[in-house]
LOTOR-548427 format. One record per residue (C-alpha): residue in one letter; z, y, x. Coordinates in pm, 1 decimal. Layout:
LOTOR-548427
PT:A:Z:Y:X
...
***
This chain:
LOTOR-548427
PT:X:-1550.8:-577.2:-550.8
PT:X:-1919.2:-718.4:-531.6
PT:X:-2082.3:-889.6:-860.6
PT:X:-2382.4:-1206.0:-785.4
PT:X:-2509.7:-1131.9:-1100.9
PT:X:-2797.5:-1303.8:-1341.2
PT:X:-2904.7:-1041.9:-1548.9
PT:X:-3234.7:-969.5:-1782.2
PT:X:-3423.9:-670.7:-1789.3
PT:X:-3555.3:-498.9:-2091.2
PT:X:-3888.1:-623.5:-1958.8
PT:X:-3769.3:-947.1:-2040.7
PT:X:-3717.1:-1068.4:-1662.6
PT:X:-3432.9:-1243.0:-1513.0
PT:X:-3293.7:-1144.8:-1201.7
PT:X:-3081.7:-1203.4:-989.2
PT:X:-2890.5:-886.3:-862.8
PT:X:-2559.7:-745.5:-679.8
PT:X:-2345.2:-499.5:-826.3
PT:X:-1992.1:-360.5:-744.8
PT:X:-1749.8:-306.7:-978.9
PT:X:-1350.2:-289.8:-1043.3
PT:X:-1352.3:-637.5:-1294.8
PT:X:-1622.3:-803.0:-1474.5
PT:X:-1485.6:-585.6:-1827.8
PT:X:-1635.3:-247.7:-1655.4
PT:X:-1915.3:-417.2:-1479.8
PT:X:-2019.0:-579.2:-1797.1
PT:X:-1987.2:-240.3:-1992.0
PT:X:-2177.1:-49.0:-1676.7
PT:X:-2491.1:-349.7:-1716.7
PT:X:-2497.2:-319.9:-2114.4
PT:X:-2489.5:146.1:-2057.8
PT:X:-2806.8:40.3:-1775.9
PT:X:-2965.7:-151.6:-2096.5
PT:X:-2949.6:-503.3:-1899.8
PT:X:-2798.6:-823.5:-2012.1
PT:X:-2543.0:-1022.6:-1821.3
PT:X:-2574.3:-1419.7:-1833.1
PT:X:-2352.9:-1480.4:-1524.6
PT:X:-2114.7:-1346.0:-1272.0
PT:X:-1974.1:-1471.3:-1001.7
PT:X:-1756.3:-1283.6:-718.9
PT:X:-1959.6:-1239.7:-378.4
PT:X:-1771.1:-1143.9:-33.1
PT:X:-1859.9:-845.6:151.4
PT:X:-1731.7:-663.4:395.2
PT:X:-1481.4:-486.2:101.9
PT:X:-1319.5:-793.1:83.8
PT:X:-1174.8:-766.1:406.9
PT:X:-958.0:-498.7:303.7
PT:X:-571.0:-600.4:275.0
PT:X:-592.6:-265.0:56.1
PT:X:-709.4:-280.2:-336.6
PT:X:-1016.6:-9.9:-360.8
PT:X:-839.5:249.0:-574.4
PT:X:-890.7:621.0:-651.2
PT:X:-649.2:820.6:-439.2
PT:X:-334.8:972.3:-542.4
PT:X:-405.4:1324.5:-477.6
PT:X:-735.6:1299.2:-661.5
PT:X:-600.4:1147.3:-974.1
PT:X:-312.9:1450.7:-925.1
PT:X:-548.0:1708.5:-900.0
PT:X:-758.8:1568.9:-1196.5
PT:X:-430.2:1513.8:-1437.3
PT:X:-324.9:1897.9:-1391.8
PT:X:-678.2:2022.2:-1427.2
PT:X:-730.2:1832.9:-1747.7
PT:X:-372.7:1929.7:-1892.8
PT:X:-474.3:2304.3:-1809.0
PT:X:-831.2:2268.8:-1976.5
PT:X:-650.8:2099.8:-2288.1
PT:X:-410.0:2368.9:-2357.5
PT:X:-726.3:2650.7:-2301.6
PT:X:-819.9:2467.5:-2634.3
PT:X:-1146.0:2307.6:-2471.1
PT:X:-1248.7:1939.4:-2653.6
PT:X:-1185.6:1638.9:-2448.2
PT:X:-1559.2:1508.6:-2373.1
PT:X:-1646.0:1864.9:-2248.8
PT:X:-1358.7:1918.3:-2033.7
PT:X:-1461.9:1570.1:-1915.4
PT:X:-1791.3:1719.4:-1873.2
PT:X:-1637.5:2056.4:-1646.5
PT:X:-1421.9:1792.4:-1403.8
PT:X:-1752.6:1595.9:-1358.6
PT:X:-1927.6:1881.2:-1212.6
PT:X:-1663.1:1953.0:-983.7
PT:X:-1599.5:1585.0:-803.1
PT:X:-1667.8:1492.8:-480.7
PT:X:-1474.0:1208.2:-384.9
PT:X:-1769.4:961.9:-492.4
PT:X:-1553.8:639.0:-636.7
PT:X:-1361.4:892.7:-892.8
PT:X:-1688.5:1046.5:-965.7
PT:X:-1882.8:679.0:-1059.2
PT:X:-1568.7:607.8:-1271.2
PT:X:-1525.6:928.2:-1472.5
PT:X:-1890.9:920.7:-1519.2
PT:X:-1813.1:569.6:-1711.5
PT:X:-1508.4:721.6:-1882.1
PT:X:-1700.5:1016.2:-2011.2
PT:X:-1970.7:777.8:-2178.1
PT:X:-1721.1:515.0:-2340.2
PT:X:-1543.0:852.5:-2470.3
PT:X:-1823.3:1000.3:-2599.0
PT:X:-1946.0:646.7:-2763.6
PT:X:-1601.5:658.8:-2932.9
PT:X:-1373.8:519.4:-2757.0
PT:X:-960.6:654.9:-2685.2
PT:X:-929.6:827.4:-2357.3
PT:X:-691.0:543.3:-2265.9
PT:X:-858.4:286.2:-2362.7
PT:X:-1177.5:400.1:-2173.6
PT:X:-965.6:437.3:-1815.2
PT:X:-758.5:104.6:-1874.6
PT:X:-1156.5:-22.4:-1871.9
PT:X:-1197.1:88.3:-1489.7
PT:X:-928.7:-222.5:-1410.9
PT:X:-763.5:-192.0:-1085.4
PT:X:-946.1:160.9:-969.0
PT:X:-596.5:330.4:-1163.3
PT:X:-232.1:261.5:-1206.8
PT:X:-131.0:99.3:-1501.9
PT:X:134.0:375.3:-1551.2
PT:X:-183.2:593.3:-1590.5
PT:X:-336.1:413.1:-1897.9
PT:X:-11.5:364.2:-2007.2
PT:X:127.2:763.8:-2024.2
PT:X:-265.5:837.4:-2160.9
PT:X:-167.2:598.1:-2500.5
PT:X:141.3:765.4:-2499.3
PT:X:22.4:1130.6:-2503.3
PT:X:-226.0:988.1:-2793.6
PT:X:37.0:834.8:-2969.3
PT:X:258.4:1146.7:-2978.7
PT:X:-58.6:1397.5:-3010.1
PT:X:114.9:1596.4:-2665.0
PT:X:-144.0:1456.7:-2448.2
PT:X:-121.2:1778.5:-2242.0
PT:X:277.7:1735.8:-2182.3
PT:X:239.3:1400.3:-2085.0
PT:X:-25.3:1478.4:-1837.2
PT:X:218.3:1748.7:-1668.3
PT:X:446.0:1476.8:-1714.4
PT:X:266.0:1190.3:-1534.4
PT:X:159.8:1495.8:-1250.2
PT:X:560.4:1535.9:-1168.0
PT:X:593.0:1134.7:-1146.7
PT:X:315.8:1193.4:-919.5
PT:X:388.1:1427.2:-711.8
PT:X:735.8:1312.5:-688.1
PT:X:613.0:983.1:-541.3
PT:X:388.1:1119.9:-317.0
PT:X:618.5:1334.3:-144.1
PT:X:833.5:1064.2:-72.9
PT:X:560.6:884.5:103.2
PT:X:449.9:1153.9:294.4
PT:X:853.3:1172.5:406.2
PT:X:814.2:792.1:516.4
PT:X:495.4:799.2:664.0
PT:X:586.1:1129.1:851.5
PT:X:951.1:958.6:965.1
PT:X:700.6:668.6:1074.4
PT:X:470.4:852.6:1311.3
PT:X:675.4:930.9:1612.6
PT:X:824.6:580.9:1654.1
PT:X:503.0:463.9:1581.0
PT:X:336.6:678.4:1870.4
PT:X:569.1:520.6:2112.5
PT:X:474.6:206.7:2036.4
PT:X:99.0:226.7:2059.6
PT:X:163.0:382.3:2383.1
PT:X:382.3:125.6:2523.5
PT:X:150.2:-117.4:2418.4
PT:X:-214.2:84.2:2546.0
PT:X:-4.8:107.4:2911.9
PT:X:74.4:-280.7:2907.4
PT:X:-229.9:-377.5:2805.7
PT:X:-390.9:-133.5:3100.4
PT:X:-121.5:-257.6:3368.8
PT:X:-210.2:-656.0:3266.8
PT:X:-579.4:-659.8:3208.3
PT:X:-675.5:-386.7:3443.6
PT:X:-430.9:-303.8:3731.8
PT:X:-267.7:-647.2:3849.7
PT:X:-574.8:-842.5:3844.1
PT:X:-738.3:-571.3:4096.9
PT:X:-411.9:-637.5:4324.9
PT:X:-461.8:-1030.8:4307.8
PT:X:-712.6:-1016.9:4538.9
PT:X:-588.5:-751.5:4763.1
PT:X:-234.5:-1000.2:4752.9
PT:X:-466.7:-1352.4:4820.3
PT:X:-495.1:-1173.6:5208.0
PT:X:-117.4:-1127.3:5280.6
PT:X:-114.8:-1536.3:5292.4
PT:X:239.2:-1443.8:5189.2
PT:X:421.4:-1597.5:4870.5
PT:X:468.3:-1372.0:4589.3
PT:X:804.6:-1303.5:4399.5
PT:X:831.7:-1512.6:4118.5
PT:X:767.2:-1218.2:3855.9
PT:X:483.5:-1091.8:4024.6
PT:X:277.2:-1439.2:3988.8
PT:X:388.9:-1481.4:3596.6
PT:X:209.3:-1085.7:3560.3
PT:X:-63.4:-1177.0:3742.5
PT:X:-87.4:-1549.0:3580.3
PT:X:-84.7:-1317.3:3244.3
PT:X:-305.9:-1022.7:3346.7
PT:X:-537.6:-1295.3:3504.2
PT:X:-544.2:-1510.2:3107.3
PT:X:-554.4:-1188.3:2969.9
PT:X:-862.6:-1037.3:3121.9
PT:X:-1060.8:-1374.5:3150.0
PT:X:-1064.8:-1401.6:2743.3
PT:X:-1070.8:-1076.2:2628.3
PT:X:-1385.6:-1181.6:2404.0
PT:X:-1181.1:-1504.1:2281.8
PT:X:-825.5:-1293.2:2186.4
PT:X:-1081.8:-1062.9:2012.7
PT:X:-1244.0:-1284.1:1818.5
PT:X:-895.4:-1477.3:1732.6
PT:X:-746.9:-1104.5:1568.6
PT:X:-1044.7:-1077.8:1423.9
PT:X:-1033.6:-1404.4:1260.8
PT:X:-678.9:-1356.0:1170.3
PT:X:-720.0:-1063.3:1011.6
PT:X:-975.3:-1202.5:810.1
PT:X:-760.8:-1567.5:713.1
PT:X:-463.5:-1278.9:632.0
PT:X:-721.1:-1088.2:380.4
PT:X:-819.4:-1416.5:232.5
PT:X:-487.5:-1513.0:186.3
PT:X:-320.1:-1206.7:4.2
PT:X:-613.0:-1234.9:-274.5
PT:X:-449.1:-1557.3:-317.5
PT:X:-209.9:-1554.6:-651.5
PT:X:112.8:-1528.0:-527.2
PT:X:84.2:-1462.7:-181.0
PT:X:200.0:-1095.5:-169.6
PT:X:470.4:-1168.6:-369.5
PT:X:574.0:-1404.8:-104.0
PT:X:501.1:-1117.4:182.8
PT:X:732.7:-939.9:-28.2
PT:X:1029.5:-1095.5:-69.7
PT:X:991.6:-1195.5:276.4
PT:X:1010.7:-839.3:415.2
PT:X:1250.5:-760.7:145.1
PT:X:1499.4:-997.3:336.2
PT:X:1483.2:-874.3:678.8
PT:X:1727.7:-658.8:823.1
PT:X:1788.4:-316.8:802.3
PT:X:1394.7:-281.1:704.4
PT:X:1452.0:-472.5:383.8
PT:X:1750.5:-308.7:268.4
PT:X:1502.3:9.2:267.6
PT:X:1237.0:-136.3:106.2
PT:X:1442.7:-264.7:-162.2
PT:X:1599.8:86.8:-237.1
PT:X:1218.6:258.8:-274.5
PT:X:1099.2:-32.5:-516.5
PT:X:1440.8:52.8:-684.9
PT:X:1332.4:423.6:-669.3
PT:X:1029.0:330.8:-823.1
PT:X:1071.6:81.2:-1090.1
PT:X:1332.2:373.0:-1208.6
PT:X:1121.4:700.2:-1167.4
PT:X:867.5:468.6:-1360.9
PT:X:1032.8:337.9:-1635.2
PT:X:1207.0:648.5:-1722.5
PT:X:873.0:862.9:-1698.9
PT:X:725.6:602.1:-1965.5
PT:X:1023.1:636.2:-2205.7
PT:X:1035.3:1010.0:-2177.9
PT:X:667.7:941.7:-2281.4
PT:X:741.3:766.1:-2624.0
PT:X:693.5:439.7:-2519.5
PT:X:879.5:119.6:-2654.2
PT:X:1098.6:-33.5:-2386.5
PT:X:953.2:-320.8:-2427.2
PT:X:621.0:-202.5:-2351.0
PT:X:782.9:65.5:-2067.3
PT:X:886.5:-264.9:-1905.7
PT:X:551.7:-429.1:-1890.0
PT:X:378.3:-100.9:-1814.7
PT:X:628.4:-76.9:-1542.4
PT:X:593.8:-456.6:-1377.3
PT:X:212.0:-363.3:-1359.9
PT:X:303.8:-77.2:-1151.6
PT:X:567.7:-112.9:-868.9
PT:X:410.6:-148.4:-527.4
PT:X:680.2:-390.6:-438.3
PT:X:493.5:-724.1:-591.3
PT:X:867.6:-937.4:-565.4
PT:X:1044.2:-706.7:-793.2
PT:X:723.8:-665.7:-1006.4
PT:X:717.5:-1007.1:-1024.8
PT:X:1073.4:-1026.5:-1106.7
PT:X:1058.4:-754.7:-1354.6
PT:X:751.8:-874.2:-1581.6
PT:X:960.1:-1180.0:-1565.5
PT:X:1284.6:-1013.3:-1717.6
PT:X:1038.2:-854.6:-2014.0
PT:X:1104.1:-1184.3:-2258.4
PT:X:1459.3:-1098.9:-2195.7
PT:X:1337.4:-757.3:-2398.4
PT:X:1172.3:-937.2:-2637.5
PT:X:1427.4:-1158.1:-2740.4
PT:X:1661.2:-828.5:-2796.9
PT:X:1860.4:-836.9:-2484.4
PT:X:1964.3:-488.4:-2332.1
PT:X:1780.7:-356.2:-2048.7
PT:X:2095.7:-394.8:-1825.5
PT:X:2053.5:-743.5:-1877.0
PT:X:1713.2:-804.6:-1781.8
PT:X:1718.5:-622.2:-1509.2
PT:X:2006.1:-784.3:-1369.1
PT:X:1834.2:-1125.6:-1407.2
PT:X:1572.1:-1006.8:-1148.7
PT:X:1883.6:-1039.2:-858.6
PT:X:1678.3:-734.7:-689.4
PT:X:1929.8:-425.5:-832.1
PT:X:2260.6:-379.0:-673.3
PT:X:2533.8:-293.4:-859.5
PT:X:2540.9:60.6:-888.7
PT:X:2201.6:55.7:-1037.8
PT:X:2295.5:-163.2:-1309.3
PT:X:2568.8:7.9:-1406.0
PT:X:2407.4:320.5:-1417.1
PT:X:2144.7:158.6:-1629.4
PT:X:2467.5:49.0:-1848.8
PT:X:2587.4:408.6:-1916.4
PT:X:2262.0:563.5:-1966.9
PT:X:2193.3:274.7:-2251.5
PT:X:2545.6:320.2:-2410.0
PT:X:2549.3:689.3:-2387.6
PT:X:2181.1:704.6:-2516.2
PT:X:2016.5:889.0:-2256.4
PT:X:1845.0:602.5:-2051.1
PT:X:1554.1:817.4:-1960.4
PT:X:1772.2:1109.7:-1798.0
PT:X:1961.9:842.6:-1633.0
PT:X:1679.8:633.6:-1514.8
PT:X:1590.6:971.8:-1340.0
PT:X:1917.5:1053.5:-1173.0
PT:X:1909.6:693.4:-1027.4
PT:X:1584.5:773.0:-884.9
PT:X:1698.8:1105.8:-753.0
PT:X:2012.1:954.8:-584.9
PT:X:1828.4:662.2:-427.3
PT:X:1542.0:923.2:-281.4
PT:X:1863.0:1072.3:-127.7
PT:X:1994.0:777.4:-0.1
PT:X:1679.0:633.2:127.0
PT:X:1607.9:1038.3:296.6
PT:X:1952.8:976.1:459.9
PT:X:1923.0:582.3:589.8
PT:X:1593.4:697.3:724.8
PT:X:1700.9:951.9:920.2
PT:X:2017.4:751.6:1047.3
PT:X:1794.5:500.7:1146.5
PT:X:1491.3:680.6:1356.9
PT:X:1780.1:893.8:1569.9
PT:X:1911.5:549.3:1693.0
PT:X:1510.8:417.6:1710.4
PT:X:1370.4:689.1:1906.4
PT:X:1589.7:649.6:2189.7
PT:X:1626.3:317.2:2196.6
PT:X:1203.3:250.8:2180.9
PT:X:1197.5:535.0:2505.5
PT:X:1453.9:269.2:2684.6
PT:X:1257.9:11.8:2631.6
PT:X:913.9:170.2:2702.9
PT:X:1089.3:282.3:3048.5
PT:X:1247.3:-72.0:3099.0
PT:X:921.6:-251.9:3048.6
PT:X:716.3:-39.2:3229.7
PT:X:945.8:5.0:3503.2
PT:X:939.8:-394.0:3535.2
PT:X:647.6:-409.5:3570.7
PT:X:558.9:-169.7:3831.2
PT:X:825.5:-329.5:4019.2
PT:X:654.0:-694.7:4002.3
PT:X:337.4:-456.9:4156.0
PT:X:473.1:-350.3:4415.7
PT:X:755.5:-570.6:4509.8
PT:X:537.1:-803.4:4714.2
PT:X:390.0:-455.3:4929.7
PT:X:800.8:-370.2:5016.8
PT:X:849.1:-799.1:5142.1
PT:X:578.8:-774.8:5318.5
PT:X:669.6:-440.4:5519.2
PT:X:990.6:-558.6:5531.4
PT:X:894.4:-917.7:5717.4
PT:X:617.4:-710.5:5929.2
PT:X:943.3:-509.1:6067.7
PT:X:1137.9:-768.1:6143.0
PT:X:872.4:-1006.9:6343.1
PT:X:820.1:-651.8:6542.5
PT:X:1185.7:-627.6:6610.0
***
């Protein structure tokens, strides 16, 4: 995000100056390394703050970077200078500008941890949090491997979605590009060529050409108007408490929400258990964990269940006050607690869900697929009809005055 900043110089000037940084903590840390001082910030709005996505470093790079430091760790090579080898080797230029900071709060003292949890929103707060494990325990290199499985593991089960996704997805970009093409394009060339048949036209054919007609006239205008709703939609999920609203709103609709619920299940488990097998407290697992769920309803819902903690309740119990976990969940929370292995059971609930999920998915696009080609064939066919049904009247009327 972009920084209006008053700063002075070591020349003793004030100026007025723009930075970009994740939070005012690491831009105030960058300003003090440049040897400037910072009297004011305020946020400014460029064209990053568009975005409906956070800036973050990406998942594979963070990957790539975790097992690369685990490997240079157990070689026997000191933290700042394998910090030092994976800074020579970066590419992807927002990880690079951030592990440059790292490096220099790490070798002005600070914890590993502590000097990533400083780069704010650029890094999940899983990350920050499996880093003051690995301290804690003195096995930073196993928690590294560790946090690479949770990882990878998550990643892959993207990739599954988005690669489910992609077909139906293709259909519908195409059956909307040949709509579009048909009413903006095609019909209003036939308007004209239809005004000299003085004949009236079906009653579909003058709605597509009443459409095509709106349609091509204010092309500019229904521009501008996405345009300023995507903008108004940007603005509004930067507003406290609007995603969590999105959310629980998409968490609710049909079919789509049961699946959505079952991968923020999947991940506040895979999560949580990843941070205990780590060392950490529950009670800081479960705060860790609300930080980090993609789904903001059940993070929501979670941090809110983390007093529950606090005041000694079991994890079964907090949980269920969120209203988000089905049953089987829960009670396989409940054995792993009363059996003592949480962790491992925190795991096989993410396993079975992935499963689950793998299966509904599946289920799902073989009756979507078909259905989205009988539609695409419906609506174009329509539409051709409404073309051409005037041309097969007017033949027809042409034959019968002749006979």
């Amino acid at each position: 995000m972009d920084f209006v900043c008053k700063v002075g110089t070591p020349a003793g000037d004030v100026v007025e100056r723009t930075f970009t940084a994740s939070d005012e903590a690491s831009l105030r840390s960058e300003l003090e390394r440049q040897g400037l001082y910072l009297f004011s910030a305020r946020r400014g709005f460029g064209l990053g703050d568009l975005s409906l996505r956070q800036r973050r470093v990406r998942g594979n790079v963070l990957l790539v970077f975790c097992q690369e430091l685990a490997a240079l760790l157990k070689a026997g090579l000191p933290l700042y200078q394998s910090l030092d080898v994976m800074l020579e080797r970066q590419r992807d230029p927002i990880f690079r500008q951030s592990l440059q900071n790292v490096r220099e709060r790490v070798k002005s003292g600070t914890s590993l941890s502590d000097a990533f949890q400083a780069e704010g929103g650029l890094y999940p707060p899983i990350f920050a949090a499996s880093l003051v494990a690995g301290e804690r325990s003195g096995a930073m290199e196993t928690v590294l491997r560790r946090f690479v499985q949770y990882l990878r593991l998550n990643q892959g089960l993207k990739r599954k979605a988005l690669a489910a996704a992609v077909y139906p997805m293709l259909l519908l970009t195409m059956m909307g590009a040949l709509v579009a093409l048909l009413l903006i394009v095609i019909i209003p060339k036939f308007q004209s060529f239809y005004e000299g048949l003085n004949y009236e036209l079906p009653l579909l054919t003058r709605i597509l050409i009443a459409v095509g007609t709106a349609l091509s006239n204010n092309i500019v205008l229904i521009g501008l108007a996405l345009a300023a709703a995507w903008i108004l939609s940007a603005i509004w999920l930067r507003r406290p408490g609007s995603g969590v609203a999105l959310d629980r709103a998409l968490m609710r609709l049909p079919v789509i929400g049961g699946l959505l619920r079952m991968y923020a299940t999947s991940q506040l488990s895979r999560t949580l258990a990843t941070l205990l097998d780590g060392g950490l407290p529950l009670l800081n697992a479960m705060e860790v964990t609300g930080a980090s769920i993609g789904n903001r309803a059940l993070a929501a819902a979670v941090t809110q269940g983390v007093p529950l903690i606090r005041e000694g309740k079991s994890l079964t119990v907090a949980l269920e006050s969120t209203g988000m976990l089905d049953n089987l969940a829960l009670e396989m929370v409940k054995v792993g607690e009363q059996t003592g292995g949480l962790a491992d059971m925190l795991k096989s609930l993410a396993e079975f869900i992935d499963e689950e999920l793998e299966t509904r998915m599946q289920t799902l696009l073989a009756l979507v697929e078909p259905l989205l080609l009988v539609v695409m064939a419906f609506v174009i066919a329509i539409m051709v009809i409404a073309v051409y049904l005037p041309l097969f009247e007017a033949i027809s009327a042409v034959q019968a005055r002749q006979s």
